[in-house]
mmCIF file as gemmi writes it, N, C-alpha and C atoms, coordinates in Angstrom:
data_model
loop_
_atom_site.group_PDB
_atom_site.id
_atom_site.type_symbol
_atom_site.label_atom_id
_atom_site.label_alt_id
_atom_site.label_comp_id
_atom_site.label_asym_id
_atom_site.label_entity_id
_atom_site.label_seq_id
_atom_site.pdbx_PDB_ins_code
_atom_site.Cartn_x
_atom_site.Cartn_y
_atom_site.Cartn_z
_atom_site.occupancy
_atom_site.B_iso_or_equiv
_atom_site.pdbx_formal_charge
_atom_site.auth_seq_id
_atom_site.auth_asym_id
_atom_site.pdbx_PDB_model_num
ATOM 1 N N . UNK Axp A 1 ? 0.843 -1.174 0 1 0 ? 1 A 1
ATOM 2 C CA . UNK Axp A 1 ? 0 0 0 1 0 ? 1 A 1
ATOM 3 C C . UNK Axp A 1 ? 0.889 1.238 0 1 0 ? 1 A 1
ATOM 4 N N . UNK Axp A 2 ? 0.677 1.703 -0.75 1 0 ? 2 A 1
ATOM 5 C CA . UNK Axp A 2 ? 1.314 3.774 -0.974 1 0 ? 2 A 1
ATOM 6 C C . UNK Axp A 2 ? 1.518 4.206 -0.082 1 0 ? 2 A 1
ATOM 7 N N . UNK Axp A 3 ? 2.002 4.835 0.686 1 0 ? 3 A 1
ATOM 8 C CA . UNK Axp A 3 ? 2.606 5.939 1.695 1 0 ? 3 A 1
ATOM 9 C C . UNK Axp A 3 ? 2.427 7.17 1.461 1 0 ? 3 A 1
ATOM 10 N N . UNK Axp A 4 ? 1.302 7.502 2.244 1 0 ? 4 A 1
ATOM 11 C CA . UNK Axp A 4 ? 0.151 8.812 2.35 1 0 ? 4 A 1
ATOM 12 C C . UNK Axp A 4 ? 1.3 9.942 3.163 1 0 ? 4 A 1
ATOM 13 N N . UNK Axp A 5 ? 2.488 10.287 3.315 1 0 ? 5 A 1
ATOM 14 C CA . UNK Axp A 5 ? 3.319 10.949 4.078 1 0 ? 5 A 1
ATOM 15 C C . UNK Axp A 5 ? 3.78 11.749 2.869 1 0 ? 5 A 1
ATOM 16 N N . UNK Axp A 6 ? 3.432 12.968 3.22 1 0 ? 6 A 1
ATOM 17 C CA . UNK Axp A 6 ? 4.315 14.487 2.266 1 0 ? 6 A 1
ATOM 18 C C . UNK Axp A 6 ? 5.735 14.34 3.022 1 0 ? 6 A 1
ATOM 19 N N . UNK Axp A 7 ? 6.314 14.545 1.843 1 0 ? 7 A 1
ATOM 20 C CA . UNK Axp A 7 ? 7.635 14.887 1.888 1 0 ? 7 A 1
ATOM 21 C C . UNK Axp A 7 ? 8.168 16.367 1.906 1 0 ? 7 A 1
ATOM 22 N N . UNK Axp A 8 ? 9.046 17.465 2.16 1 0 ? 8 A 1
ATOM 23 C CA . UNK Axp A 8 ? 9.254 18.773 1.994 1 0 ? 8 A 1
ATOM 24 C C . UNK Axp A 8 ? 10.526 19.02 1.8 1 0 ? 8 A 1
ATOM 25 N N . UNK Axp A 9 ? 11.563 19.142 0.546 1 0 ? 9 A 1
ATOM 26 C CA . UNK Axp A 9 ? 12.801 18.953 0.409 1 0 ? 9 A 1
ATOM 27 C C . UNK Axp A 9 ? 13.012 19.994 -0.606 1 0 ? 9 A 1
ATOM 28 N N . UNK Axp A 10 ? 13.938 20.952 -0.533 1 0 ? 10 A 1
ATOM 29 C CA . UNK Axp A 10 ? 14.459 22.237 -1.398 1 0 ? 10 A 1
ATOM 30 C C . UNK Axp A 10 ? 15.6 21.78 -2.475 1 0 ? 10 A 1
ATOM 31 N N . UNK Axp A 11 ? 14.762 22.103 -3.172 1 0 ? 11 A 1
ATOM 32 C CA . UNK Axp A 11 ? 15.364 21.657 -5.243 1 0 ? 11 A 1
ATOM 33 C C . UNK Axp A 11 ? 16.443 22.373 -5.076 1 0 ? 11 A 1
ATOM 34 N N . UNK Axp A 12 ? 17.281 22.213 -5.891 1 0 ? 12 A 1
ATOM 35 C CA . UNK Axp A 12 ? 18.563 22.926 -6.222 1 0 ? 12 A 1
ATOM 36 C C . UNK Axp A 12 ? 18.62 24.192 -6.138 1 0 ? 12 A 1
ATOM 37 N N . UNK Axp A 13 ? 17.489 25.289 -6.452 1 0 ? 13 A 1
ATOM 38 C CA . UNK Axp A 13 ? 17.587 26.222 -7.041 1 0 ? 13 A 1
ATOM 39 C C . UNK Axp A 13 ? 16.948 26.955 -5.587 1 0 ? 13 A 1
ATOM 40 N N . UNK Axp A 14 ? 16.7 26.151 -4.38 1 0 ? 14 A 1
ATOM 41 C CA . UNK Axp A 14 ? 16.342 26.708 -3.537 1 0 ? 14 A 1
ATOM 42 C C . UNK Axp A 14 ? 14.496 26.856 -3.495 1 0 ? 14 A 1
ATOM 43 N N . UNK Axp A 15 ? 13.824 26.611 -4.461 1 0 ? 15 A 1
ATOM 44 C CA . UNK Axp A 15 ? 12.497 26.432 -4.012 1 0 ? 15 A 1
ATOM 45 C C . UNK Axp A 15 ? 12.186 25.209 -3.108 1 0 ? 15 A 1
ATOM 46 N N . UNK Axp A 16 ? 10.71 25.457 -2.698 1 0 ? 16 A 1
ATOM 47 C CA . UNK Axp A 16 ? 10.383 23.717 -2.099 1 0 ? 16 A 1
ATOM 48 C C . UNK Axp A 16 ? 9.881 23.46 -2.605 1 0 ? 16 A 1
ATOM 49 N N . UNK Axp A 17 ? 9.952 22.215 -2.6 1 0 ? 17 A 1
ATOM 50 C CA . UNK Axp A 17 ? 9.573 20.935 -3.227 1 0 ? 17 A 1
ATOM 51 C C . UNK Axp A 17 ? 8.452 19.883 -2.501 1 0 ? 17 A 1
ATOM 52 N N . UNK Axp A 18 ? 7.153 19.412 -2.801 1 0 ? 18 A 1
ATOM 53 C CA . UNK Axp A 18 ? 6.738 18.425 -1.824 1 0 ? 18 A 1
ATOM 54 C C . UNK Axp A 18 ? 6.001 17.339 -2.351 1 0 ? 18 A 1
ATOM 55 N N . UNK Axp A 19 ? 6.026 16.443 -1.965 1 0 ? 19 A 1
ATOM 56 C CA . UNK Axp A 19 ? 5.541 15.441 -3.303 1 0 ? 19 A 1
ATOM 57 C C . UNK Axp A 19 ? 5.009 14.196 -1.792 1 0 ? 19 A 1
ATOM 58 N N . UNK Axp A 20 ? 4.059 13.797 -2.625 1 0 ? 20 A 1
ATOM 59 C CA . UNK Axp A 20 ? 3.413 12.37 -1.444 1 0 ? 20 A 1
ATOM 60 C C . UNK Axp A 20 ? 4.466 11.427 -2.211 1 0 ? 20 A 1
ATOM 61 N N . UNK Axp A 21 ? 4.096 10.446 -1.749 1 0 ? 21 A 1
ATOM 62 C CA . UNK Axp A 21 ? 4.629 9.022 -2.762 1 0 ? 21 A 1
ATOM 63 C C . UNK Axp A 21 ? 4.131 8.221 -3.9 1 0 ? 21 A 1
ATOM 64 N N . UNK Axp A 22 ? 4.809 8.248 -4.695 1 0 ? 22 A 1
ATOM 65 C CA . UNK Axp A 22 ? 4.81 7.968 -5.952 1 0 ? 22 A 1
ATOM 66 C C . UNK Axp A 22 ? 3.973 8.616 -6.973 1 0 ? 22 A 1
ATOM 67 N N . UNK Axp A 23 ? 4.031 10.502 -6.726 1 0 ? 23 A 1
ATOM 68 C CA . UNK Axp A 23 ? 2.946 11.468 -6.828 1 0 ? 23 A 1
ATOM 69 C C . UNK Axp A 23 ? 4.2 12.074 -7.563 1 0 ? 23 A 1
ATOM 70 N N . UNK Axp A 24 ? 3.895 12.997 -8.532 1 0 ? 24 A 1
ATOM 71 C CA . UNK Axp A 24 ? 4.419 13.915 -9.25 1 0 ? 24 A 1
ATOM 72 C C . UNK Axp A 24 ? 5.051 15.043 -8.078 1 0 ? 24 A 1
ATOM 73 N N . UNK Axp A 25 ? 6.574 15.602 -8.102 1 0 ? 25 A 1
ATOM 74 C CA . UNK Axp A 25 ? 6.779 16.735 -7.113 1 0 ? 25 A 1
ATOM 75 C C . UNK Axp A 25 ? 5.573 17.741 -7.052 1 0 ? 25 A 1
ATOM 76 N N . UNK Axp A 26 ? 5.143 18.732 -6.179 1 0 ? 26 A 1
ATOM 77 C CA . UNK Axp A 26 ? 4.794 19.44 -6.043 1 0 ? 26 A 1
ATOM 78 C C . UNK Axp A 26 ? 5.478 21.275 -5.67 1 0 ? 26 A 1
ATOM 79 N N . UNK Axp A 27 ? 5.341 21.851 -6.193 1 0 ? 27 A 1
ATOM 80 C CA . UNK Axp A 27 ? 6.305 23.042 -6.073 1 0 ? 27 A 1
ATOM 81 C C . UNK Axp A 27 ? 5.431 24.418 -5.476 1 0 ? 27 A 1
ATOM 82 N N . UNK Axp A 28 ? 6.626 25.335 -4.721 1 0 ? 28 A 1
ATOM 83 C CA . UNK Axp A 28 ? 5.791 26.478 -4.635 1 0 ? 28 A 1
ATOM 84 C C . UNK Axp A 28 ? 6.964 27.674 -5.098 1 0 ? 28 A 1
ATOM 85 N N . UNK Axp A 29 ? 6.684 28.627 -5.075 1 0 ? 29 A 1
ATOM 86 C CA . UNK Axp A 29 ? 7.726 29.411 -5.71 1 0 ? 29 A 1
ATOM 87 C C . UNK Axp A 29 ? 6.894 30.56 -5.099 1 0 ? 29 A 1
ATOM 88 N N . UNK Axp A 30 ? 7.761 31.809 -5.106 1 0 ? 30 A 1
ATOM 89 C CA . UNK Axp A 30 ? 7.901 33.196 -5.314 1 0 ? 30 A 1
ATOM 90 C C . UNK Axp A 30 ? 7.615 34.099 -6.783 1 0 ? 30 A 1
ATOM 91 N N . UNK Axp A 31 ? 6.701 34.946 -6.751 1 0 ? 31 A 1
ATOM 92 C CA . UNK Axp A 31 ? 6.47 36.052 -7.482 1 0 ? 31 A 1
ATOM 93 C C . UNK Axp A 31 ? 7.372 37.715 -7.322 1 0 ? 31 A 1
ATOM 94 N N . UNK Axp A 32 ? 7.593 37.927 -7.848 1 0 ? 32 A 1
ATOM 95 C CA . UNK Axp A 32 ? 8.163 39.411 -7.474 1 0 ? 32 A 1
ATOM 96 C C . UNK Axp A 32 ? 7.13 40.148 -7.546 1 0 ? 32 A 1
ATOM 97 N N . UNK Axp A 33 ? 6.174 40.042 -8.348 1 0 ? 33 A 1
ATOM 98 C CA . UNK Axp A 33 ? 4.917 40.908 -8.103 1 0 ? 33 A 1
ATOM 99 C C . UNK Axp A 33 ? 3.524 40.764 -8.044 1 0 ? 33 A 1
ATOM 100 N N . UNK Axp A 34 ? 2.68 41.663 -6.893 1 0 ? 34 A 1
ATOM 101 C CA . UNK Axp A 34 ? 2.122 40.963 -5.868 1 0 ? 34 A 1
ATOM 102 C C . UNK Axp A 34 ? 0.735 41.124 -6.68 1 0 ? 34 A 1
ATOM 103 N N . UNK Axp A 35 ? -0.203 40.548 -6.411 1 0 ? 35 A 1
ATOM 104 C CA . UNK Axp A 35 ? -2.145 40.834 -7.145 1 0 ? 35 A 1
ATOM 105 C C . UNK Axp A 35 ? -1.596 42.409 -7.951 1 0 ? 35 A 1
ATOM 106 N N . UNK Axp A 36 ? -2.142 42.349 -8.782 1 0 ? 36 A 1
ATOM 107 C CA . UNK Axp A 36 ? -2.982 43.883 -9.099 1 0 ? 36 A 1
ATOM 108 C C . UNK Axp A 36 ? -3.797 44.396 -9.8 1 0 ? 36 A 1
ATOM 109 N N . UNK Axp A 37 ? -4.265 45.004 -9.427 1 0 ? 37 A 1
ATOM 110 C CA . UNK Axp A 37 ? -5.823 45.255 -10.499 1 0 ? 37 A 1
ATOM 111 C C . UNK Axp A 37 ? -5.112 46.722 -11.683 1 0 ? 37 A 1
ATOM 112 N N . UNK Axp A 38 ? -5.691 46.089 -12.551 1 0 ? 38 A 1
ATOM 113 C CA . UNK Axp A 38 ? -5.505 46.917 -13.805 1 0 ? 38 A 1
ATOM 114 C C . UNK Axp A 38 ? -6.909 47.587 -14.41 1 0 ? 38 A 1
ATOM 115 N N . UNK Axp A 39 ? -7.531 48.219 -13.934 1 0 ? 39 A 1
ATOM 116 C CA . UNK Axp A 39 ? -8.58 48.589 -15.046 1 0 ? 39 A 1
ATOM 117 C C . UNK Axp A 39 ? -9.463 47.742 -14.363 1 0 ? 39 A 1
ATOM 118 N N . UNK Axp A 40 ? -10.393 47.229 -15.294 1 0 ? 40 A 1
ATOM 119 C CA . UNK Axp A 40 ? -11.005 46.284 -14.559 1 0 ? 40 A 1
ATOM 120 C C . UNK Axp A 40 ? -10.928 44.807 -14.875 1 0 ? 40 A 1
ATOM 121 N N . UNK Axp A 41 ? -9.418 44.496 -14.795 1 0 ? 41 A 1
ATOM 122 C CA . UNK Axp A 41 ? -9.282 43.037 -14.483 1 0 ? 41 A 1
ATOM 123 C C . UNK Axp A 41 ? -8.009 43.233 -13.42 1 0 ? 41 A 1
ATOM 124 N N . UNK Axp A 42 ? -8.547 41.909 -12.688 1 0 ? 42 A 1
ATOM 125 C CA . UNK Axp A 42 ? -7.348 41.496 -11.585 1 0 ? 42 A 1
ATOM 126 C C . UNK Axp A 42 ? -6.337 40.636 -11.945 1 0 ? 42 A 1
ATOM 127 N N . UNK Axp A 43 ? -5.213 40.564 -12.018 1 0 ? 43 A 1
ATOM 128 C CA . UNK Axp A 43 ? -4.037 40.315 -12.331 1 0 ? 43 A 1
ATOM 129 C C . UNK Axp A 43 ? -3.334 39.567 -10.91 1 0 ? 43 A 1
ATOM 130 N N . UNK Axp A 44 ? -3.638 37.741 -10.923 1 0 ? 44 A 1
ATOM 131 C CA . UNK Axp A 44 ? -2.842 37.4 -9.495 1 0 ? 44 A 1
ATOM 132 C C . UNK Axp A 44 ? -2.181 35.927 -9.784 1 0 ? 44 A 1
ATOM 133 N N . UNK Axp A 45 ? -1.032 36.308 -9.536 1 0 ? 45 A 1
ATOM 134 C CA . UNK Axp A 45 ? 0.163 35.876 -9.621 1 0 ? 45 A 1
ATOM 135 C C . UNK Axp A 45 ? 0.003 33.831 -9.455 1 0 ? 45 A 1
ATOM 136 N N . UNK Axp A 46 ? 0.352 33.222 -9.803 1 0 ? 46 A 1
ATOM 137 C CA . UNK Axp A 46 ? 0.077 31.739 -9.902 1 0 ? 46 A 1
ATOM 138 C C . UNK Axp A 46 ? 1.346 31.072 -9.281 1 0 ? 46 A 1
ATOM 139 N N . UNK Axp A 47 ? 1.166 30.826 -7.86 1 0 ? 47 A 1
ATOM 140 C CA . UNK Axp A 47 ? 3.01 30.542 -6.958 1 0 ? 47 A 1
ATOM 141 C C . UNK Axp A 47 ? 3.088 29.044 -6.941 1 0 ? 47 A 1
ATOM 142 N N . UNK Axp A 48 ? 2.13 27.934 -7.397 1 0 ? 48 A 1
ATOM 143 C CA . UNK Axp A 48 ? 2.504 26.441 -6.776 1 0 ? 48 A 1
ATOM 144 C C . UNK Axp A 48 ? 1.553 25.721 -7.808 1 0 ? 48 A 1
ATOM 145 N N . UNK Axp A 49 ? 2.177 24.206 -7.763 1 0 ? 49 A 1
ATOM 146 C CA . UNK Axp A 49 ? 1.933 23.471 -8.835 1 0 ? 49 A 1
ATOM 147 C C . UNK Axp A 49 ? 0.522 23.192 -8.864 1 0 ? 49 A 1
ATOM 148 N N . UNK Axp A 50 ? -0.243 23.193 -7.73 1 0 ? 50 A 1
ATOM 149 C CA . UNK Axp A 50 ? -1.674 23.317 -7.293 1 0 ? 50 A 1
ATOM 150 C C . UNK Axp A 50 ? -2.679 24.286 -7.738 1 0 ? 50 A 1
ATOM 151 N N . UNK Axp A 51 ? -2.114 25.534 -8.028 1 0 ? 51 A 1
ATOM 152 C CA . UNK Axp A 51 ? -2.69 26.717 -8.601 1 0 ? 51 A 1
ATOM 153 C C . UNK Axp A 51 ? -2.813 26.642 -10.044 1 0 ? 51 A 1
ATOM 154 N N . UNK Axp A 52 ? -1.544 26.264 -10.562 1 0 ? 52 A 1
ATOM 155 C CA . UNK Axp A 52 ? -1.139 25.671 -12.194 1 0 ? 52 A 1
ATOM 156 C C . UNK Axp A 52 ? -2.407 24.839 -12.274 1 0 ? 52 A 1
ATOM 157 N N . UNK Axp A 53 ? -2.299 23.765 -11.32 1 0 ? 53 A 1
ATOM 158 C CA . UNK Axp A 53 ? -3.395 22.924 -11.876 1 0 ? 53 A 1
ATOM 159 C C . UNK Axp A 53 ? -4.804 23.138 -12.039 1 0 ? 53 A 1
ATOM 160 N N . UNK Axp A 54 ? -5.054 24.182 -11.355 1 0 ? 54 A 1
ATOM 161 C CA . UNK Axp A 54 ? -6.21 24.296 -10.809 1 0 ? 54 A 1
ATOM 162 C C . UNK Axp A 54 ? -6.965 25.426 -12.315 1 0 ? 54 A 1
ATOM 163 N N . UNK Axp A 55 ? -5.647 25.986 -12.138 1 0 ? 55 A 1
ATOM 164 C CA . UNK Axp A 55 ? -6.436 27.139 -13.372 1 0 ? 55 A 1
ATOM 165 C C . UNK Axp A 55 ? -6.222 26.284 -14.631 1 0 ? 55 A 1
ATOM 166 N N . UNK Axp A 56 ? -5.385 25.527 -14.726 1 0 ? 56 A 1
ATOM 167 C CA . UNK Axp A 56 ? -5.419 24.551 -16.235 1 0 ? 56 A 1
ATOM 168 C C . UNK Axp A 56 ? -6.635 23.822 -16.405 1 0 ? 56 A 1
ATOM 169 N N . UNK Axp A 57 ? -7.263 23.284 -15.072 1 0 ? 57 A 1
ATOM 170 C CA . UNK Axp A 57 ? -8.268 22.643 -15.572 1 0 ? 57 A 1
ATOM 171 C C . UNK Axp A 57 ? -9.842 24.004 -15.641 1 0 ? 57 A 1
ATOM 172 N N . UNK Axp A 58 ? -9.949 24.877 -15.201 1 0 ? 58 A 1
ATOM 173 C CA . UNK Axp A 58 ? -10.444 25.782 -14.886 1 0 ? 58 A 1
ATOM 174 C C . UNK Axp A 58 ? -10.739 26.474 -16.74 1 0 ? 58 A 1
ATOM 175 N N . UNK Axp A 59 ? -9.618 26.753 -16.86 1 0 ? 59 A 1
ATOM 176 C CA . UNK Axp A 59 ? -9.541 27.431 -18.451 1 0 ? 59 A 1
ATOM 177 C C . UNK Axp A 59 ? -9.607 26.168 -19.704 1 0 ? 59 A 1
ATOM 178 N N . UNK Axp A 60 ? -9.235 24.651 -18.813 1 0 ? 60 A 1
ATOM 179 C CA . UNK Axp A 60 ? -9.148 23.939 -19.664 1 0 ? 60 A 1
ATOM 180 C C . UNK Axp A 60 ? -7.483 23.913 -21.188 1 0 ? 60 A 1
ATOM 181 N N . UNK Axp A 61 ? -6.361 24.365 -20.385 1 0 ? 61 A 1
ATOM 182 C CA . UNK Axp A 61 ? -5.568 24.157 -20.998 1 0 ? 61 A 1
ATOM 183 C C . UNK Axp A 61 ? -4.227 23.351 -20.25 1 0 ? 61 A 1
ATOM 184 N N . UNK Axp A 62 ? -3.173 23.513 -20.877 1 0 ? 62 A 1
ATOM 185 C CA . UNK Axp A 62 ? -1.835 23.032 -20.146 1 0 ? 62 A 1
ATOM 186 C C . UNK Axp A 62 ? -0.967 23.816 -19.25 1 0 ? 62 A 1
ATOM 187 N N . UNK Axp A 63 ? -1.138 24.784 -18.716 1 0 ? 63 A 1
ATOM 188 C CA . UNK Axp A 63 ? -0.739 25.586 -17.977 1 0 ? 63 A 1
ATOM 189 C C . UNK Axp A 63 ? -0.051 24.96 -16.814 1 0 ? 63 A 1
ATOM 190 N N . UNK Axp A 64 ? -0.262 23.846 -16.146 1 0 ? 64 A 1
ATOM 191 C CA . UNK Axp A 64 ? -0.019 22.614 -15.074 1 0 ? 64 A 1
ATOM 192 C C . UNK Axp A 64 ? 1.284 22.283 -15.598 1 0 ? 64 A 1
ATOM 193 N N . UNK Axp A 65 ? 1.777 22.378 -16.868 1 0 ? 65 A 1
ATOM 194 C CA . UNK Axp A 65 ? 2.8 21.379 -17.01 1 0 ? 65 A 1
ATOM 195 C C . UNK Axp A 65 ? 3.99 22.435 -16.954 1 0 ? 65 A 1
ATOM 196 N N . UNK Axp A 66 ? 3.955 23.696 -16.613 1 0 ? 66 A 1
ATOM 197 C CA . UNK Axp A 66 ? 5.037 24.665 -16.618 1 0 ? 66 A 1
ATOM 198 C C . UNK Axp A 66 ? 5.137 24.598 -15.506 1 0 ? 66 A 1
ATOM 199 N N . UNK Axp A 67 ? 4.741 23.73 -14.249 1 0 ? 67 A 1
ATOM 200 C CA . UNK Axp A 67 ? 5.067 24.172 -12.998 1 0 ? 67 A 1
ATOM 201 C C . UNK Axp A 67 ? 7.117 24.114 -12.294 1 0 ? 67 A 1
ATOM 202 N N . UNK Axp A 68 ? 7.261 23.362 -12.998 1 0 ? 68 A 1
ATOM 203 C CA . UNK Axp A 68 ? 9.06 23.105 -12.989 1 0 ? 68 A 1
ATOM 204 C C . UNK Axp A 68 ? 9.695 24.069 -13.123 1 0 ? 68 A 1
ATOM 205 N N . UNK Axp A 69 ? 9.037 24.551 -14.628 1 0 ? 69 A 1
ATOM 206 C CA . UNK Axp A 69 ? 9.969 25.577 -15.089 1 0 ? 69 A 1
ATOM 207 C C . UNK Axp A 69 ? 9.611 27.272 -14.561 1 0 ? 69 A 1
ATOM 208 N N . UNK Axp A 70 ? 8.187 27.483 -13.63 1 0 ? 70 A 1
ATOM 209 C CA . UNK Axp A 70 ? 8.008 28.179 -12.766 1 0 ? 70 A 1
ATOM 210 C C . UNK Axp A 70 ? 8.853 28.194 -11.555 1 0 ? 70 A 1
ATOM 211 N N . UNK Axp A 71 ? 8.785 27.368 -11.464 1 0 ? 71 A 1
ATOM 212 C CA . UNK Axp A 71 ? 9.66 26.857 -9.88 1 0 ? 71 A 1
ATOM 213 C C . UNK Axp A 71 ? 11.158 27.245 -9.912 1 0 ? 71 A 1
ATOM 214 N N . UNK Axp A 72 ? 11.661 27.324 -11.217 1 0 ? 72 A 1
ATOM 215 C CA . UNK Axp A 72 ? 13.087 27.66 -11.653 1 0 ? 72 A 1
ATOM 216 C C . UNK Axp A 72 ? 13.216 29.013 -11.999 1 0 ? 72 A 1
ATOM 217 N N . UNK Axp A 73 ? 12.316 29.904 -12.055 1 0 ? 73 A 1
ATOM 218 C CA . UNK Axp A 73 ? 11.809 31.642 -12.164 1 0 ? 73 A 1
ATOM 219 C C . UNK Axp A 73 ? 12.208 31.951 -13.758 1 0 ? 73 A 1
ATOM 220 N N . UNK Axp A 74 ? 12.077 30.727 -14.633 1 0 ? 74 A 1
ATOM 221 C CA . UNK Axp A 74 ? 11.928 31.194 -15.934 1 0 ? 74 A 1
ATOM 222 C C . UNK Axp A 74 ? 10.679 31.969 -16.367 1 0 ? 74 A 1
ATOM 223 N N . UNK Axp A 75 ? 9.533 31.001 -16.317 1 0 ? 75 A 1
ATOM 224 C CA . UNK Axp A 75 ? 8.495 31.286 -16.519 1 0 ? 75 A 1
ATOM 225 C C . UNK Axp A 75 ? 7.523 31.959 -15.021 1 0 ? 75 A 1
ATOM 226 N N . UNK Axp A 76 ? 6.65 33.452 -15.118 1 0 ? 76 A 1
ATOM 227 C CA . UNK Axp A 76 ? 5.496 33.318 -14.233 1 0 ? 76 A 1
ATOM 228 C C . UNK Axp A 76 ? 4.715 33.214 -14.97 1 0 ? 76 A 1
ATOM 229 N N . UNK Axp A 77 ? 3.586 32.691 -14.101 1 0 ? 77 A 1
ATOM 230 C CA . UNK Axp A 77 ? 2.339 32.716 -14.859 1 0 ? 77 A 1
ATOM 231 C C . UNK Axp A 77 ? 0.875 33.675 -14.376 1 0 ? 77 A 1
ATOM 232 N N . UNK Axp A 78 ? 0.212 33.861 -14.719 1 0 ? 78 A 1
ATOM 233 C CA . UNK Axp A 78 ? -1.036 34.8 -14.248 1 0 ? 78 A 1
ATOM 234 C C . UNK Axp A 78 ? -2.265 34.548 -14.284 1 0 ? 78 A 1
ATOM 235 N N . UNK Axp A 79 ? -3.27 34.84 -13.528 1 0 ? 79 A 1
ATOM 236 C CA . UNK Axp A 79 ? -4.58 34.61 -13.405 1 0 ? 79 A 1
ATOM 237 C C . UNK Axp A 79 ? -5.261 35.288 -13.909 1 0 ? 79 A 1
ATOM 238 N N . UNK Axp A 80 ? -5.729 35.821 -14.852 1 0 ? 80 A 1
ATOM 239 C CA . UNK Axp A 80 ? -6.297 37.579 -15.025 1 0 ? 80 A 1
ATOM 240 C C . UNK Axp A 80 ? -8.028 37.476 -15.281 1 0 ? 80 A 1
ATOM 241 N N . UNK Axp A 81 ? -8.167 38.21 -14.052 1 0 ? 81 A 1
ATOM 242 C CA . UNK Axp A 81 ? -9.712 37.925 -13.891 1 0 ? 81 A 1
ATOM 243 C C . UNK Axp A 81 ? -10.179 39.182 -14.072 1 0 ? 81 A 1
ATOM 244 N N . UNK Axp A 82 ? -11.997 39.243 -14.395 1 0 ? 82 A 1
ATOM 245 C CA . UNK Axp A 82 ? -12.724 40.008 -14.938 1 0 ? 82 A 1
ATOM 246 C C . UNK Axp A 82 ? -13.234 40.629 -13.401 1 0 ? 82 A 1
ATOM 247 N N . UNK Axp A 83 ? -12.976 41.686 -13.157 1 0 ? 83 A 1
ATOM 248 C CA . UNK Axp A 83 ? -14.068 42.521 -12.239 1 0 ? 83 A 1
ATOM 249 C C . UNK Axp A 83 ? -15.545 43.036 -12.118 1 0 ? 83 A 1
C-alpha cells in the first residue's frame, strides 16, 4: 500500500519541493509581483503546482505542465480575472 506521508525537500535552485509518494513533485515558488488590479481586471500571480493545476483545468488548458519551469523563475504565470 502507498505511503500517504508528504515529503518537503528544497530543489537545487532553492524552491520547495513536496511530493506524497509515488505522486508527481509538487512546487511552490515566489512572485516578485504581488495581485494587481488593472482597469477592470485582476491580475494574481500563480506561486505552486496546485494553482497551475487548478487554473489549467479551470480554463481547460496546459498551464499545469510549466510548474518546474516556474519553480526555476523562468516562466510566471497569471490569473487575469474580470471585475
Amino acid at each position: 500500500m502507498p505511503d500517504d506521508k508528504t515529503t518537503s525537500t528544497m530543489s537545487p535552485s532553492g524552491r520547495e519541493k513536496t511530493s506524497k509518494a509515488s505522486k508527481k513533485p509538487r512546487y511552490r515558488w515566489i512572485c516578485a509581483l504581488p495581485a494587481q488590479q488593472i482597469g477592470n481586471f485582476l491580475f494574481l500571480p500563480l506561486t505552486s503546482t496546485k494553482e497551475l493545476a487548478s487554473e489549467g483545468r479551470s480554463m481547460r488548458n496546459c498551464v499545469a505542465q510549466y510548474d518546474e519551469i516556474c519553480a526555476i523563475g523562468v516562466y510566471q504565470v497569471f490569473s487575469v480575472r474580470d471585475l
